[in-house]
C-alpha angles and dihedrals in degrees: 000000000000115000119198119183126201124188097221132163116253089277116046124176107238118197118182127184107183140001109179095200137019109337114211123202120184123169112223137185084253127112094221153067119252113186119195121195122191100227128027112258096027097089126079115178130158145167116239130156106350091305127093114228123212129177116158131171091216141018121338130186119192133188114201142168108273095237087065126139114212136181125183128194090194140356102185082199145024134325130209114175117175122177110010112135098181124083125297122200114176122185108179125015111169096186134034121324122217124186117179122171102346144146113246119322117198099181121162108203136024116178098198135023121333117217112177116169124172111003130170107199138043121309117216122166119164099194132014123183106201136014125318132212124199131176130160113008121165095213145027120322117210118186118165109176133027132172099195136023131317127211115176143176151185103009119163095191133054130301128231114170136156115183136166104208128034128335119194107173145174113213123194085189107207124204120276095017123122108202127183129194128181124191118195084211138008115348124194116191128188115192114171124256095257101055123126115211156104121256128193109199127186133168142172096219132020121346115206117196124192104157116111100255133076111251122239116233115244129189085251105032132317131295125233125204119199120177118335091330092246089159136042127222126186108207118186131166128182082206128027124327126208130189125177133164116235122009124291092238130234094009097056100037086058100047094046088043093044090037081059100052104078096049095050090045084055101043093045090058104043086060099069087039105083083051090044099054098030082065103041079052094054088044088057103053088049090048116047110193091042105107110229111184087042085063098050096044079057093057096049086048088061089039090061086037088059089045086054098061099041088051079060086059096046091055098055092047090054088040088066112086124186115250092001095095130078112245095265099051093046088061091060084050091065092049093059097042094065087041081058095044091055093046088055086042094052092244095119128026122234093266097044081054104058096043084062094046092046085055097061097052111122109258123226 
């Protein structure tokens, strides 16, 4: 493994041309740049003017200030970026893309999933492969093109989202904002009792209202008026589309706990990893006969073993269903549901989790 170090200020400009593998991004207290590539002689990196220039064949990890500013031409793999507050623009990103706890990101293409959790600034993404997930952004969310399904939660600003598969989204609609979201297939949308706003909804196929006001006819679909209508949200499904106010209890507080798990665990994990291998990495080139990459095969095997489990988890959130349990079942569903509550807020570990879920699993 190759390490390059660059003195920087607390915000550095980061440019970087080609990485031919998995890019990592962490933000620490340093006021430098430290560049790992995974084999000697594939990493070129230089300071000039102002800027630091990157360009690798293969994998590259990078620690930067958080107050940090990167822009990337291509990433061949995926990127996981966490705690970068200055601003992001992607380009290309051929794998996965991962944002936790970052500034803006303005990024055009993502070949694979998109998970993009406490942001601070604006979220734009042109086109996006596979499925997104999006949960806790400050300002406004633009995505224009997804191939997959969309689930999204907790935006202050305005929506705009295109998919061609499921949405399933949580507005907290603001004044003077016109949001429009547009599902291929079935879209499911929460906005809390007190929102103000107009809503245009369409489908192809049902529509199911629960919201405390009767819904106006339209040419297309039917209008909804909550409050004084201070924003406006297009809603249009290619499948059904359901809108409701509130939240529809246990039911939707375990499937959005549980739909969480996997990607902090994730997340939580990814974030030791670029440490963890930069030192295993170390470890190998002073001792010849260590093996390195076994090792850290080793490390991602326990990683998807750990996903695995948290997937498990997933699956018995979504598996409880309001009402449809008899009363004493419903009272282990509310068991589960703050076990799953503890495990999203960091209180219990995966496995600490499911040996209490396994626990609460009806004997017979």
């Amino acid at each position: 493994m190759e390490t390059l170090t660059f003195q920087t200020t607390g915000s550095p400009k980061i440019r970087i041309e080609t990485i031919g593998g998995r890019l990592q991004v962490r933000a620490w207290a340093a006021s430098s740049v430290e560049v790992f590539g995974a084999e000697e002689g594939d990493l070129l990196a230089k300071s000039e003017d102002e800027e630091i220039l990157i360009s690798c064949s293969t994998d590259c990890q990078l620690f930067a200030p958080a107050g940090a500013r990167i822009e990337a031409n291509t990433v061949g793999g995926d990127v996981s970026i966490q705690g970068v507050t200055g601003d992001l623009l992607f380009r290309n990103v051929g794998g996965d893309l991962r944002l936790r706890d970052v500034g803006g990101a303005a990024v055009e293409t993502v070949g694979g999933d998109l998970v993009a959790r406490s942001l601070a600034g604006e979220l734009s993404v042109d086109r996006t492969g596979g499925d997104a997930v999006v949960d806790e952004v400050e300002r406004d969310v633009r995505l224009r093109a997804i191939g997959g399904d969309l689930r999204m939660s907790r935006v202050e600003g305005l929506v705009q989202a295109g998919a061609g598969g499921d949405v399933r989204i949580s507005m907290l609609p603001k004044a003077s904002t016109q949001s429009a979201i547009q599902a291929g297939g079935d879209l499911s949308c929460t906005v809390p009792e007190t929102t103000s706003a107009r809503l245009l909804l369409t489908a192809g196929g049902d529509l199911h209202l629960a919201v405390p006001v009767e819904a106006a006819s339209t040419a297309g679909g039917c209008e909804v008026l909550l409050g004084a209508g201070e924003a406006t949200v297009q809603l249009s499904a290619g499948g059904d589309l359901s809108l409701r106010t509130g939240i529809e209890g246990p039911e939707a507080i375990a499937a959005e706990l549980g739909g969480a798990i996997a990607d902090r665990v994730g997340a939580e994990i990814e974030a030791h990893m670029t440490e963890i291998e930069g030192r295993i990495g170390s470890l190998g080139e002073k001792l010849g006969y260590f093996d390195s990459e076994r090792i850290g095969r080793k490390i991602r095997e326990t990683i998807a073993k750990a996903q695995r489990k948290a997937a498990r988890a997933q699956l018995r959130a979504a598996s409880l269903r309001a009402g449809s349990a008899e009363p004493e079942a419903a009272s282990g569903g509310q068991e589960r549901i703050a076990v799953l509550r503890m495990l999203e807020e960091g209180k219990l570990t995966v496995a600490q989790a499911e040996q209490l879920l396994q626990a609460l699993e009806p004997q017979g």
